[in-house]
N, C-alpha and C positions, 0 to 999 in steps of 0.2 A: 430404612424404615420409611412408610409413607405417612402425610396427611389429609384428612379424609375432605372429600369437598370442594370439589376442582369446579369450583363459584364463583371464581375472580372473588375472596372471600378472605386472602390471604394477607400478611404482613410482610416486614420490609426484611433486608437480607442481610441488616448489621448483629442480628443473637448471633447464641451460641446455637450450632446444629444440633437439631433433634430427631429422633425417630421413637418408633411408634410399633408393639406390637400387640394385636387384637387377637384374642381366645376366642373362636365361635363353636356355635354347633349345627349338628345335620338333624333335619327334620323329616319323617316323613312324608308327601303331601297328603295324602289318604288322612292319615291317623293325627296327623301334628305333635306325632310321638317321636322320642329322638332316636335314630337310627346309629349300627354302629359298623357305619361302611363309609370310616373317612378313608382308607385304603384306595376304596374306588374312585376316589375325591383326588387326594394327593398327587394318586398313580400318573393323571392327566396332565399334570402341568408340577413342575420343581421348583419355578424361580420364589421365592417369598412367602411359599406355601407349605405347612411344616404339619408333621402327624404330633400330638399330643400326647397327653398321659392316659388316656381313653377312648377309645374308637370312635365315640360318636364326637369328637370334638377335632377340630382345625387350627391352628394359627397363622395369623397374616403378619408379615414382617416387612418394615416398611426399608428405604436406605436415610441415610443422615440425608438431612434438609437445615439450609440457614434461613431461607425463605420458607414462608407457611403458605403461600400461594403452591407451591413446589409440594410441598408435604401433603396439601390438601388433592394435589393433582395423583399422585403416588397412593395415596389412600385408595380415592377412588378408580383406579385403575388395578386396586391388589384385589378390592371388595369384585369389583366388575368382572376378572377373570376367576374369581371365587366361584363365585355365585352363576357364572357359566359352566363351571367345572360340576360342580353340583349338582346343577339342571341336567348335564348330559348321564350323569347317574342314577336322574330320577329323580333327584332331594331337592331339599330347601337348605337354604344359606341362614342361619338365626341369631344375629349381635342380640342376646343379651345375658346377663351373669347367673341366669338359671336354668334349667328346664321347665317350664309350666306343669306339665302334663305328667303322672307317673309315668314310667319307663322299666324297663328289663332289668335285670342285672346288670350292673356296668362289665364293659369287656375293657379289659386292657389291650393298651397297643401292645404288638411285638416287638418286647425291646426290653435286652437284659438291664436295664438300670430300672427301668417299671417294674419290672416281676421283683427284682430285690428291692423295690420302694414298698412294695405290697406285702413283702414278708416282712420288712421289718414293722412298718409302723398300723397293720391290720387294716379294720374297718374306718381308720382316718383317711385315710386313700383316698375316699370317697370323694372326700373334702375337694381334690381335684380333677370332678365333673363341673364343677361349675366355673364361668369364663370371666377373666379381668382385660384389665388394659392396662399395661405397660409400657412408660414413658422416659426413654432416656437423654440426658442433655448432658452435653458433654461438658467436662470438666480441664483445667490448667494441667491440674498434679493430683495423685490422691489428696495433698495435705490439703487442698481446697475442697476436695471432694466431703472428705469427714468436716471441717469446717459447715458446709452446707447442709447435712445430712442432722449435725447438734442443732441446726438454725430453723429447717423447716418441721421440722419435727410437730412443734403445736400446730399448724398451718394444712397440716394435709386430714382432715379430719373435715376439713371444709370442701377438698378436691373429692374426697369421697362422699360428702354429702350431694355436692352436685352432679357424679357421676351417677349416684343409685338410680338403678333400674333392674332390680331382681324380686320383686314383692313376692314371685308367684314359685312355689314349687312342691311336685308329687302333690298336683290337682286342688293345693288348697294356697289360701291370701296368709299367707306367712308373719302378718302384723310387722313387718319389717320393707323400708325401704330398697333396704340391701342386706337381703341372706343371702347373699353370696360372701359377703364379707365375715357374715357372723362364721359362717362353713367353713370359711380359709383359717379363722383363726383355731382351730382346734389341732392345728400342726402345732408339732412343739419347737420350732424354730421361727413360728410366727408371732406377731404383737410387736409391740412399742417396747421401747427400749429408753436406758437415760443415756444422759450425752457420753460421747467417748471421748471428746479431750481431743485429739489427735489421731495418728494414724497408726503408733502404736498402740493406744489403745483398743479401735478398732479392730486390730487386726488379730491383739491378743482377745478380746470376746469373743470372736467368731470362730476363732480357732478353738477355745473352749467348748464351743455350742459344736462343734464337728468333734472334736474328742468326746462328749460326754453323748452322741450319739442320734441328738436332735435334730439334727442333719446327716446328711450320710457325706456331703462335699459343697461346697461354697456355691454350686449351683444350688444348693436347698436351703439355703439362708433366706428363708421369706418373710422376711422383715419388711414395712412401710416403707422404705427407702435404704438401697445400700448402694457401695458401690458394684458396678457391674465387674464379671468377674475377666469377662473377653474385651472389654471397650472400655475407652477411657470417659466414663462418662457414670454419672450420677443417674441410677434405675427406678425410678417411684413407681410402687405398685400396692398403690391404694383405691385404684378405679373400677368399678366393674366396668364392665364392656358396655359403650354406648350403641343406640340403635341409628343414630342419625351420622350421617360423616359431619357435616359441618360442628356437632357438637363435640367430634373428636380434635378438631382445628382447635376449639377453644380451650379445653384442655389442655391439650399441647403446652397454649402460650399462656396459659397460669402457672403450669407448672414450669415454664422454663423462665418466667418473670420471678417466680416465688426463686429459683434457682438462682438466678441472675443479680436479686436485692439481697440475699443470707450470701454470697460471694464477694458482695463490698462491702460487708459489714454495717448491712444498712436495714437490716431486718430487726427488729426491735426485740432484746435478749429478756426473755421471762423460764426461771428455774420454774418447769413443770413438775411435780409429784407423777412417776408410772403410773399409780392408780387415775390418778384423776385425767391423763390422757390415755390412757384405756377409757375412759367412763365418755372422753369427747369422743371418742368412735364409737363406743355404743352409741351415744348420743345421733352423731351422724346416719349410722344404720339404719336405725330405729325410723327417725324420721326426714331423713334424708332433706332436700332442697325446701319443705315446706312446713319446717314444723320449727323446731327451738335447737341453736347449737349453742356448743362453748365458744366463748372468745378469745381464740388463740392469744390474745394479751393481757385476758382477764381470769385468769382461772379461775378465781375463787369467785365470781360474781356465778347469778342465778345465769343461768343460758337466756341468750337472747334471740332475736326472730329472724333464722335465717339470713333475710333478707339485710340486715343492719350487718349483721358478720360478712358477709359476703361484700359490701358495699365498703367494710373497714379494710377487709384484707386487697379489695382492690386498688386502694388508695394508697396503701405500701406497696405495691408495685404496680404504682402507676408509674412510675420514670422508669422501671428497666423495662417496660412493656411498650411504653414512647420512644426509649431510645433503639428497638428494634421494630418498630413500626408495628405495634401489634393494640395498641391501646384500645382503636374503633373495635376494631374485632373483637377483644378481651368484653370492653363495656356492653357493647352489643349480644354477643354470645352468651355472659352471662345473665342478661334478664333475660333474656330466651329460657335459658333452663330454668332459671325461680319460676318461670312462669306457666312452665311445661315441660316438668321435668321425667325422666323414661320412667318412674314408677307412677306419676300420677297419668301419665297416657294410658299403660296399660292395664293401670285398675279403670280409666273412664270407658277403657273398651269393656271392660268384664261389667261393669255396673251395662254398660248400655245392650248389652247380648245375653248376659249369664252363660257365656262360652269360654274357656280357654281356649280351645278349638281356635275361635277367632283374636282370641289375645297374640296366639304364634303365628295366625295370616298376615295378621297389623307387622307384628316384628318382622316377617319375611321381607313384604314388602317396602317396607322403609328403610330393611338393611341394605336391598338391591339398588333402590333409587338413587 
């Protein structure tokens, strides 16, 4: 798996390896409508570049990296033969968690496990047009694995605040930072979950959630975080897909710091209520990097401003983000996004044009860069 941002931008090479895989989609250039000829995308080029659950969507899949220089290099070299593969088809390369623009009827890929994801669970399907980011850090043992997964659980509600960029979709402002997440969750194997204890417990829920049919197999366990079913590594998939690489770098190394502090047992243990972290991801959605979240260590207090929650949860892992050379980049990266984050670019581009048209050219072009 790569990371995005071959900046000389990177961290040092004592983490744990990470990798990185990004959901995109095909655009027209004409229409800035999304097309459904990743076939002729794919066709070009195999290594890291994957057909999805929908034709007009791609994924980029990066390899493990210990180093985030390395990650960010691999990024931008998966985005770069992407986004040439595209070109030669015509299309547009598009990181971000929505489509703007109405669109056709989705076409599914060819591919018996889609066509039986489409019979069974209907017009939720849909749910998987739109594009995330998913971030795996590798793990000792599973028993650390669920360890970590009971620990960041309050915590990732803030990974997805700072990732939203999906405001816009089927031509209208969606009053959401990230409806891409809201769409994800209406799979019935999705949402927040309470802690599992260990590894039998884990293993006895999921297995549960695959018998009673909300999944069809432990690849459909789309949970905020589980373990991955092929790697030995911890899979967070609370992110929509960002538009910038270097904002994918940072990411990365929150999430493998958030990883890295619930692993020493050095994450600060607060009994969540399900409801009330379901309520911090609506929370996050809703208003993503600029508006009011919960305080992973406060549940019961009123939401406070972004910016303060983001500045607490950086200070729990500041030492596992110091002791892999990532802390400049994490602080740094971080007020970038408070500051400008993908839902508030792409609404200053619609306030300043009254185009979506031009909301999908912005995205083109910064995914390419």
């Amino acid at each position: 798996m790569t990371t995005p941002g071959g900046q000389g931008d990177g961290g040092g090479s004592a983490g744990r390896t990470v990798g990185v895989e990004e959901e995109m989609w095909l655009a027209d250039p004409r229409t800035r409508r999304a097309r459904a000829q990743a076939p002729e995308v794919t066709g070009r080029r195999t290594d890291g570049l994957e057909k999805e659950l929908f034709r007009h969507q791609v994924e980029l899949t990066t390899a493990p990296h210990s180093d985030l220089s390395d990650l960010a290099a691999d990024v931008a070299a998966q985005r770069d033969r992407a986004v040439a593969a595209a070109a030669e088809a015509g299309l547009l390369l598009v990181a971000s968690g929505t489509v703007p623009l109405p669109h056709d009827e989705l076409v599914l890929s060819d591919d018996r496990r889609y066509r039986a994801m489409a019979e069974r669970y209907g017009a939720v399907v849909r749910a998987a047009g739109t594009c995330g980011m998913h971030v795996h850090v590798e793990i000792a043992s599973p028993e650390e694995g669920v360890r970590v997964l009971d620990r960041i659980a309050p915590y990732l509600p803030v990974v997805l605040a700072l990732s939203a960029g999906s405001p816009f979709e089927d031509g209208r402002d969606t009053g959401y930072a990230s409806w891409r997440s809201q769409q994800w969750a209406r799979w019935p194997s999705a949402g927040v979950t309470e802690p599992f204890g260990d590894v039998a417990g884990y293993r006895a829920a999921t297995a549960a959630l695959v018998r009673s049919g909300a999944a069809r197999d432990t690849g459909m366990l789309y949970l905020p975080a589980r373990l991955a079913a092929d790697y030995p590594t911890v899979e967070v998939r609370v992110a929509d897909v960002v538009t910038e690489r270097h904002d994918v770098v940072v990411l990365v190394a929150l999430v493998r710091a958030l990883v890295e502090t619930a692993a020493r047992d050095a994450l600060p243990q607060v009994a969540w209520r399900t409801e009330l972290l379901r309520a911090a991801h609506w929370r996050a959605a809703r208003e993503g990097a600029h508006g009011r979240l919960l305080h992973p260590e406060r549940p019961y207090d009123e939401p406070a401003p972004a910016r303060d929650v983001v500045a607490a949860v950086r200070e729990v892992v500041a030492d596992a983000a110091e002791a892999a050379g990532d802390r400049t980049l994490l602080e740094e990266g971080l007020s970038r996004l408070l500051a400008a984050s993908g839902a508030a670019t792409q609404r200053a581009v619609h306030e300043r044009t009254g185009r979506l048209e031009d909301v999908v050219d912005d995205l083109a072009r910064r995914t390419a860069r």
